[in-house]
C-alpha positions in Angstrom: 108.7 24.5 54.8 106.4 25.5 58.1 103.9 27.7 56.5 101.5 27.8 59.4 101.2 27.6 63.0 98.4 26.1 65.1 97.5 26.3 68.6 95.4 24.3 70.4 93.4 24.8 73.6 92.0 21.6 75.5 89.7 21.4 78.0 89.1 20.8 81.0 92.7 22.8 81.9 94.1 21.0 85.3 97.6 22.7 86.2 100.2 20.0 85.9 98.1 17.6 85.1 97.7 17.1 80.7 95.1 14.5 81.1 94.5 12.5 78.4 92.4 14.6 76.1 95.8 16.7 76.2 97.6 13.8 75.3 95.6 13.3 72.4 96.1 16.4 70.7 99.9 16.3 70.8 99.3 12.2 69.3 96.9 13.4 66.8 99.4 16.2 65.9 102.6 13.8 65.6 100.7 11.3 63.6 100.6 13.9 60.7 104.2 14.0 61.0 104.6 17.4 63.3 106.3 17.8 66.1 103.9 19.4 68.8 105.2 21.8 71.8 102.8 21.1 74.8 103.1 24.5 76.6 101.4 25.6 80.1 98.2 26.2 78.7 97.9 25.4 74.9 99.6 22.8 72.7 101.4 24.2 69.5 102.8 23.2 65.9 104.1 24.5 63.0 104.6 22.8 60.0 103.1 22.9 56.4 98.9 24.5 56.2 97.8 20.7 54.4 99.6 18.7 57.3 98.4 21.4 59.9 94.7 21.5 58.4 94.8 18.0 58.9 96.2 17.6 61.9 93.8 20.2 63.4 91.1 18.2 62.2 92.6 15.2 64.1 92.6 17.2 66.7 89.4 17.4 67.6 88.3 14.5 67.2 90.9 12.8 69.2 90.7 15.2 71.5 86.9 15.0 72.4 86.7 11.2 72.2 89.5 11.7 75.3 87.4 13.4 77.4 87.8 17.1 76.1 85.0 19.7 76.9 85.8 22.4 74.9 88.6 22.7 72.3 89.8 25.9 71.2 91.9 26.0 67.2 93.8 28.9 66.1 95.4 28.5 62.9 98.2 31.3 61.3 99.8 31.5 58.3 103.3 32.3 58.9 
């Protein structure tokens, strides 16, 4: 049962153009078994708060080892 929802903010933000620190956060989401919805300007998932906790902290490291500048992490219970 999806008990929370993250969203995830990458950057550097190039319209139409993910890049691969981008990339990396919807991998590092799917590897924890969640499906991730890359949207126009942030990534999101929703899924169970252990699997999202986790992927969140995959997130940022994946993301930042890819190139990301800043990284932005909001996570809701649902």
């Amino acid at each position: 049962m999806a008990d929370a929802h993250l969203e995830v903010l990458v950057e550097p933000f190039k319209e139409n153009d993910p890049g691969p620190h981008v990339l990396a956060v919807v991998a590092a989401i799917e590897a924890e078994g969640i499906d991730a919805d890359m949207g126009p300007f942030a990534t999101t998932a929703d899924g169970d708060l252990d699997a999202i906790t986790e992927a969140a902290a995959a997130v940022v490291r994946a993301s930042l080892d890819a190139g990301a500048t800043a990284i932005q992490l909001r996570i809701e219970r649902t």
